[in-house]
C-alpha positions as CSV (number, residue, x, y, z in Angstrom):
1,X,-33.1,37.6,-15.7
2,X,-31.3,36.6,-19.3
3,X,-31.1,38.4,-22.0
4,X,-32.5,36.9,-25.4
5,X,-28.5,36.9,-26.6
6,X,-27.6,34.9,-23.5
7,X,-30.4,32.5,-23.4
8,X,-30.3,31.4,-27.2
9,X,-26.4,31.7,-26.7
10,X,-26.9,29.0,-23.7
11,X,-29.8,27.3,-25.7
12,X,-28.1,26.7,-28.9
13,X,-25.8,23.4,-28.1
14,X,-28.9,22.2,-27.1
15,X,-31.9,23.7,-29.5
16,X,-32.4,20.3,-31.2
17,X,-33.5,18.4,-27.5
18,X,-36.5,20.2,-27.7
19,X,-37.8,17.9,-30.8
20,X,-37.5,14.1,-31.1
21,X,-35.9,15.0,-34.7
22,X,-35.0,18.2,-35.3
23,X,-34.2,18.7,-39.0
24,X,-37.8,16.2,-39.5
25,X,-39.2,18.6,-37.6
26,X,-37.6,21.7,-39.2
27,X,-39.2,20.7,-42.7
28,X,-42.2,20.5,-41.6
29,X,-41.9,24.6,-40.5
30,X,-40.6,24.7,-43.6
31,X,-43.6,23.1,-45.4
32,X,-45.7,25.0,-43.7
33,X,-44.7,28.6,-43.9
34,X,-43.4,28.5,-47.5
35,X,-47.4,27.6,-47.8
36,X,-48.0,30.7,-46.2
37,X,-45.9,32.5,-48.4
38,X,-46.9,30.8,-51.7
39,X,-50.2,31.4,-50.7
40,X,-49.7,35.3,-51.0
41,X,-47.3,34.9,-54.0
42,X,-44.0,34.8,-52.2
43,X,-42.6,31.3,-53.9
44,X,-39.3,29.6,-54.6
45,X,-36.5,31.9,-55.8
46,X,-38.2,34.8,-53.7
47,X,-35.0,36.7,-51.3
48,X,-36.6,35.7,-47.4
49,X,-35.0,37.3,-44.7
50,X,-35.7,35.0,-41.3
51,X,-34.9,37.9,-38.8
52,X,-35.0,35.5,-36.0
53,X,-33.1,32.7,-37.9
54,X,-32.0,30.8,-34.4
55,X,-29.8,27.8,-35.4
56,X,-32.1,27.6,-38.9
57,X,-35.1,25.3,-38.2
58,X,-37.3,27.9,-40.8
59,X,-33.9,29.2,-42.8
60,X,-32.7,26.2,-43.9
61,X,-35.8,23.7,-45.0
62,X,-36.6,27.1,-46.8
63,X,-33.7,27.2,-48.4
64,X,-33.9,23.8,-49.4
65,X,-37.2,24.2,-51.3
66,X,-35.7,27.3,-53.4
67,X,-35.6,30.2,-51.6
68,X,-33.1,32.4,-51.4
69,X,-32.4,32.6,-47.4
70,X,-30.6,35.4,-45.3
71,X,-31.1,35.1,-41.9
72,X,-30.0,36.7,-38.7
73,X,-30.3,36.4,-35.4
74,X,-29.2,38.1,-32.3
75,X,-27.3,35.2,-30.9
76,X,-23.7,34.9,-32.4
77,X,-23.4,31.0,-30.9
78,X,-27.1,30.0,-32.6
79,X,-25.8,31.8,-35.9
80,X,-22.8,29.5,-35.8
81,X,-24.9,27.0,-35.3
82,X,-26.9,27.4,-38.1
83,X,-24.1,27.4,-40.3
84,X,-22.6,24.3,-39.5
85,X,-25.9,23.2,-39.9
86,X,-26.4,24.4,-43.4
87,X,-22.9,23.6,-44.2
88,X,-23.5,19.8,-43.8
89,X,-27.0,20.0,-45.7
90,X,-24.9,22.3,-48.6
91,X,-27.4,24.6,-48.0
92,X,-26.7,28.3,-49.3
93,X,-27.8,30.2,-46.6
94,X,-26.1,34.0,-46.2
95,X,-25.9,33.8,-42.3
96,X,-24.9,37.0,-39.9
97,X,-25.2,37.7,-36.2
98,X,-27.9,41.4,-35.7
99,X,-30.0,42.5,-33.4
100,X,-33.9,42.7,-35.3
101,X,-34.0,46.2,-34.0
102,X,-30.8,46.6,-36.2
103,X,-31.7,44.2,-38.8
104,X,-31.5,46.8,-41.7
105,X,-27.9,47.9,-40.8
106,X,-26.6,44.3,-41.4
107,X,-28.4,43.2,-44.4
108,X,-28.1,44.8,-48.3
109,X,-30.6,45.2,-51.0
110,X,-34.8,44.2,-50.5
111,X,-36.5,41.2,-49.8
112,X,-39.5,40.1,-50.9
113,X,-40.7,38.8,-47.4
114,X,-39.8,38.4,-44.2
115,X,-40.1,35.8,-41.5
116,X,-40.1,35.7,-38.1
117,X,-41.2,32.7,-35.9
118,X,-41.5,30.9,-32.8
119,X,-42.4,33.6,-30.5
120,X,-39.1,35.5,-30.9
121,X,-41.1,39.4,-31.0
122,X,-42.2,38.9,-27.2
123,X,-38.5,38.7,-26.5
124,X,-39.0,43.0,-27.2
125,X,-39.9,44.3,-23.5
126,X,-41.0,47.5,-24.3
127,X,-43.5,48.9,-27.1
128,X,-40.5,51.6,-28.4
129,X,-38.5,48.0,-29.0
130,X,-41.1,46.6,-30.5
131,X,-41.8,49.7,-33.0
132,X,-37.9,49.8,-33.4
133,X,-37.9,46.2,-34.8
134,X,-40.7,46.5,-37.1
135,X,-39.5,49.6,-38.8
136,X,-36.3,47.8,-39.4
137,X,-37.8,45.3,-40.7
138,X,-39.9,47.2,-43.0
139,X,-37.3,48.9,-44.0
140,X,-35.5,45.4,-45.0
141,X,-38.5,45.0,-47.7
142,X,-39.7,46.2,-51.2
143,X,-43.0,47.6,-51.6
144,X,-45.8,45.1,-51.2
145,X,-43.4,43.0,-49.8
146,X,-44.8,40.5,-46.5
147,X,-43.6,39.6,-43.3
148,X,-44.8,36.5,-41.6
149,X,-44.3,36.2,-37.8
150,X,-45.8,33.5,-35.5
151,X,-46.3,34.0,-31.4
152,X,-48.4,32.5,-28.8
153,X,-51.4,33.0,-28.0
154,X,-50.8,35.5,-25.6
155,X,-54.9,36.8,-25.5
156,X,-55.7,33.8,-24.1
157,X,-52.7,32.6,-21.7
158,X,-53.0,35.9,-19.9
159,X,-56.2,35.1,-19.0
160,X,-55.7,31.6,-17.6
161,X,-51.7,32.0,-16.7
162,X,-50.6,28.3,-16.9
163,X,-47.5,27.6,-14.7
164,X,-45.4,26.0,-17.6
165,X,-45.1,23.5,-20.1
166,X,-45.1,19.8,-19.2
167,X,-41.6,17.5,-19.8
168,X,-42.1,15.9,-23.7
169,X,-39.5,13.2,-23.9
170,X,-38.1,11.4,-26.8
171,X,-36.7,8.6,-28.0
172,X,-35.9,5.0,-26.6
173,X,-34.7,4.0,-23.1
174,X,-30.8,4.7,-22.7
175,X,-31.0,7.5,-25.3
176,X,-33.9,9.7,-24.3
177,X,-34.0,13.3,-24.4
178,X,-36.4,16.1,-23.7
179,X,-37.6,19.6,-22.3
180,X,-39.9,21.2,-19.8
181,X,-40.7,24.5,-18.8
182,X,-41.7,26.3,-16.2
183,X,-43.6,30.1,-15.8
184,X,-43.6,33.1,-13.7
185,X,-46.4,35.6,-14.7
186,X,-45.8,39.0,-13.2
187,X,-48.7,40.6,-11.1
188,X,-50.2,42.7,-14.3
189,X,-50.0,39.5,-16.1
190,X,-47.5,41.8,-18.5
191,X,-44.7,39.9,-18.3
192,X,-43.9,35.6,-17.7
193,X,-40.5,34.8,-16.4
194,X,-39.7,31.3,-18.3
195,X,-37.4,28.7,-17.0
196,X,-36.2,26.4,-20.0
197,X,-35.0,22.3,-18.8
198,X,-33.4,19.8,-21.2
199,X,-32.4,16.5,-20.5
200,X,-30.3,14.1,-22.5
201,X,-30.1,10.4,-21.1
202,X,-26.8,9.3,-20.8
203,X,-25.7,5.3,-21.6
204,X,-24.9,4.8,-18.1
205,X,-28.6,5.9,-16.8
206,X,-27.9,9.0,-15.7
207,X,-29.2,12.9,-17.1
208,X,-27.8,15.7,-17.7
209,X,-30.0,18.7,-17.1
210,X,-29.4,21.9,-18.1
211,X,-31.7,25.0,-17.1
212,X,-31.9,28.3,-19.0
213,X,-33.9,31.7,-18.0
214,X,-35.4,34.2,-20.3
215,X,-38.4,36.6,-19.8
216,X,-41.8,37.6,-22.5
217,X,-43.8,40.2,-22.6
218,X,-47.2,39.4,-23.4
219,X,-47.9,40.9,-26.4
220,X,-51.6,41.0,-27.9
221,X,-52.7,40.7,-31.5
222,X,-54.2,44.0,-31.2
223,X,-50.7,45.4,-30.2
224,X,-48.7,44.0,-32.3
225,X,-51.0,44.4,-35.1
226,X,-51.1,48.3,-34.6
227,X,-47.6,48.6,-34.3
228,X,-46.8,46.7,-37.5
229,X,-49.4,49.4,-39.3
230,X,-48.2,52.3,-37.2
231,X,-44.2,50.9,-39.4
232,X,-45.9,50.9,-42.8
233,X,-47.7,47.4,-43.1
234,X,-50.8,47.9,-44.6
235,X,-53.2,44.8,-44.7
236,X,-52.4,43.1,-41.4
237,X,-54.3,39.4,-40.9
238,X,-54.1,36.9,-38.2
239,X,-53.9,33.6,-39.2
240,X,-55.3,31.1,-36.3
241,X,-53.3,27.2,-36.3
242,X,-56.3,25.5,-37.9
243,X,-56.1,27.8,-40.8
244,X,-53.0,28.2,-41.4
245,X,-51.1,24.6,-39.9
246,X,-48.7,26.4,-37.9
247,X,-48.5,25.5,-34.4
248,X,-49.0,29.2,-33.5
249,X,-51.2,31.6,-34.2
250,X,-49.3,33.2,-37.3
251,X,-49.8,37.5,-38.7
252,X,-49.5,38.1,-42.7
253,X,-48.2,42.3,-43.1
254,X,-48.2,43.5,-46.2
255,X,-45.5,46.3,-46.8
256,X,-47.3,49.8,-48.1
257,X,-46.3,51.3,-51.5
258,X,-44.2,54.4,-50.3
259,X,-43.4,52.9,-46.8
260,X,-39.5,52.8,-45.2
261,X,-38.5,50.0,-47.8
């Protein structure tokens, strides 16, 4: 199976086929968690550290609005990515290829909040990564600090195990594009297995299909939410898609006074 750096490493020429628009798209992440920040008084001009930045689709529509944007992320050929992406928008946007277990090695100074979205924790297999990650990225912020991170809904897709996520095309005939995907729960119901298709429709008719493999863990709001305390989060809430407008269910940690930051 791939490792997260080799599957976001394959992914990245390729991230923006999984939206019909992706920098439309990306502002609407945007929008949506800098209301989540606002909303616990983390606003524009505020030092956010995405710790999962990918090729940018929260880092730079956050950066755009005001916000002063570091992000990492553990693939060097998304981080590249990113900054040719930010360089066309002449978006300032410090940008730098680290691990999140490692995040507080590769990053100066505090932040006042933290981001991490779009699933990226479950990509940590084992609970001492997971407790290696959040400490780091405590570490990475000033008292009373917050870190938002978004992941499925893992609770309640270990219970039913779906098989994948249907094909979503977009566009207009002779310039289509799109993704698919397809699962592999292990026996426990621990672990999925996930196979990753785009397609881009080519003038002649034709597709080119490219396949990518990565593998979850299927981590549990009660897990994660006593790991995140057990790294010196205080207050941790979960913040369900209706509430909060976020396609995923989305937890709010606030950093203790006295913790590792």
């Amino acid at each position: 199976m791939v490792h997260a750096e080799d599957f976001y490493d394959a992914l990245a020429p390729r991230y923006d086929l999984l939206f019909g628009d992706w920098w439309a798209a990306a502002r609407w992440h945007g929008q949506v968690v800098a209301g989540i920040l606002g909303s616990r008084g983390v606003r524009p001009l505020a030092r956010v550290l995405d710790c999962t930045c990918g090729i940018g689709t929260q880092a730079l529509p956050l950066a755009e609005q005001g916000y002063r944007m570091t992000g990492t992320d553990v693939s060097r050929r998304a981080v590249q990515r990113a900054h040719r992406e930010a360089a066309s928008r002449g978006l300032p946007v410090v940008l730098v290829r680290a691990d999140v277990r490692d995040v507080r090695e590769a990053v100066s100074g505090s932040f006042d909040a933290a981001v991490s979205c779009d699933n990226a924790l479950p990509h940590l297999l084992t609970r001492d990564d997971l407790e290696r990650a959040a400490g780091s990225i405590r570490a990475c912020l000033r008292d009373g600090g917050i870190f938002v991170a978004t992941v499925r809904d893992y609770d309640a897709l270990r219970r039913t195990q779906p098989t994948g996520v249907p094909i979503t095309l977009h566009g207009t005939p002779g310039w289509r594009h799109g993704s698919g995907q397809s699962w592999q729960w292990s026996e426990d119901g621990d672990l999925v297995d996930i196979t990753l298709f785009t397609f881009r429709e080519g003038v002649d008719g034709g597709w080119q299909v490219s396949a990518v493999e990565t593998r979850y863990r299927a981590l549990g709001r009660d897990e994660l939410t006593e790991v995140l305390r057990m790294s010196g989060f205080g207050s941790v809430e979960w913040l369900a898609p209706e509430v909060s407008g976020y396609h995923q269910p989305a937890v709010v940690a606030v950093a203790e006074t006295g913790g590792a930051g």
